[in-house]
C-alpha positions in Angstrom: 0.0 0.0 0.0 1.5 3.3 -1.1 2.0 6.3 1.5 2.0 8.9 -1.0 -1.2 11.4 -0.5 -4.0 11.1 -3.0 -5.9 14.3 -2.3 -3.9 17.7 -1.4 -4.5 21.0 0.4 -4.5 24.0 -2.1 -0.9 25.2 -0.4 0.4 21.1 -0.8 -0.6 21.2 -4.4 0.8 24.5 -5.6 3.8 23.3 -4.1 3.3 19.8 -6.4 2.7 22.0 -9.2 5.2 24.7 -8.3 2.6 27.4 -8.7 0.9 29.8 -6.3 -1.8 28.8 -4.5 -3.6 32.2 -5.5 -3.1 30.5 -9.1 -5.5 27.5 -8.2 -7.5 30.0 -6.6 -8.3 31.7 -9.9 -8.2 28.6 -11.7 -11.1 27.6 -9.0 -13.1 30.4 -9.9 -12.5 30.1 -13.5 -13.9 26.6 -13.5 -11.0 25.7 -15.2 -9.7 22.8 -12.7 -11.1 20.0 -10.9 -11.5 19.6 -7.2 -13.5 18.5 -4.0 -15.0 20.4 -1.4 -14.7 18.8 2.0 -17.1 19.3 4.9 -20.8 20.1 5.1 -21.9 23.2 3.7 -24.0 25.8 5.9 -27.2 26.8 5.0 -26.8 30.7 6.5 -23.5 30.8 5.7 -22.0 34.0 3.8 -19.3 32.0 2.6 -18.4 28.6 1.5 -16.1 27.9 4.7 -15.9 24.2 3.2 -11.9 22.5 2.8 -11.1 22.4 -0.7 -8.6 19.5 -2.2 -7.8 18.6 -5.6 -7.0 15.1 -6.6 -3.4 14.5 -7.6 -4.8 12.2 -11.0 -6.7 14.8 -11.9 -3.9 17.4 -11.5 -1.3 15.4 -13.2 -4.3 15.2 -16.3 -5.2 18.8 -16.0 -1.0 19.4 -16.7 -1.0 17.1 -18.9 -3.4 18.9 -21.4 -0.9 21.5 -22.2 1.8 18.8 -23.3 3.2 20.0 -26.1 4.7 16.6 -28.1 8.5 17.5 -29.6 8.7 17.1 -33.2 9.7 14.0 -34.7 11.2 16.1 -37.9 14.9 16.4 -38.0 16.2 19.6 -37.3 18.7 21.1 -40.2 
């Protein structure tokens, strides 16, 4: 069984990423990345006080989508 965490904080992920975690913040609000809120939500509540985590599969895909393949043409 593997010891490696599965499901990050938004500071334990930046760091994975090397990014800032205001970064994932915006790409929260953006809808542009994946992740899990934690906790129950509050019906009066202002805000969403809920733990956010992202999943590392879904991090390592999200990177993934901006591979850009090297060219298999020989350089002259």
């Amino acid at each position: 069984m593997s010891t490696e965490k599965r499901y990050l904080t938004v500071k334990e992920a930046a760091e994975y990423l090397s990014f800032k975690p205001t970064t994932l913040y915006h790409w929260l609000r953006e809808g542009k990345i994946s992740y899990i809120k934690q906790g129950e939500k509050k019906e009066n509540a202002k805000r969403d006080k809920r733990s956010v985590r992202f999943d590392k599969l879904y991090l390592d895909r999200y990177m993934k989508s901006f591979l850009i393949e090297a060219s298999t043409k020989e350089r002259r």
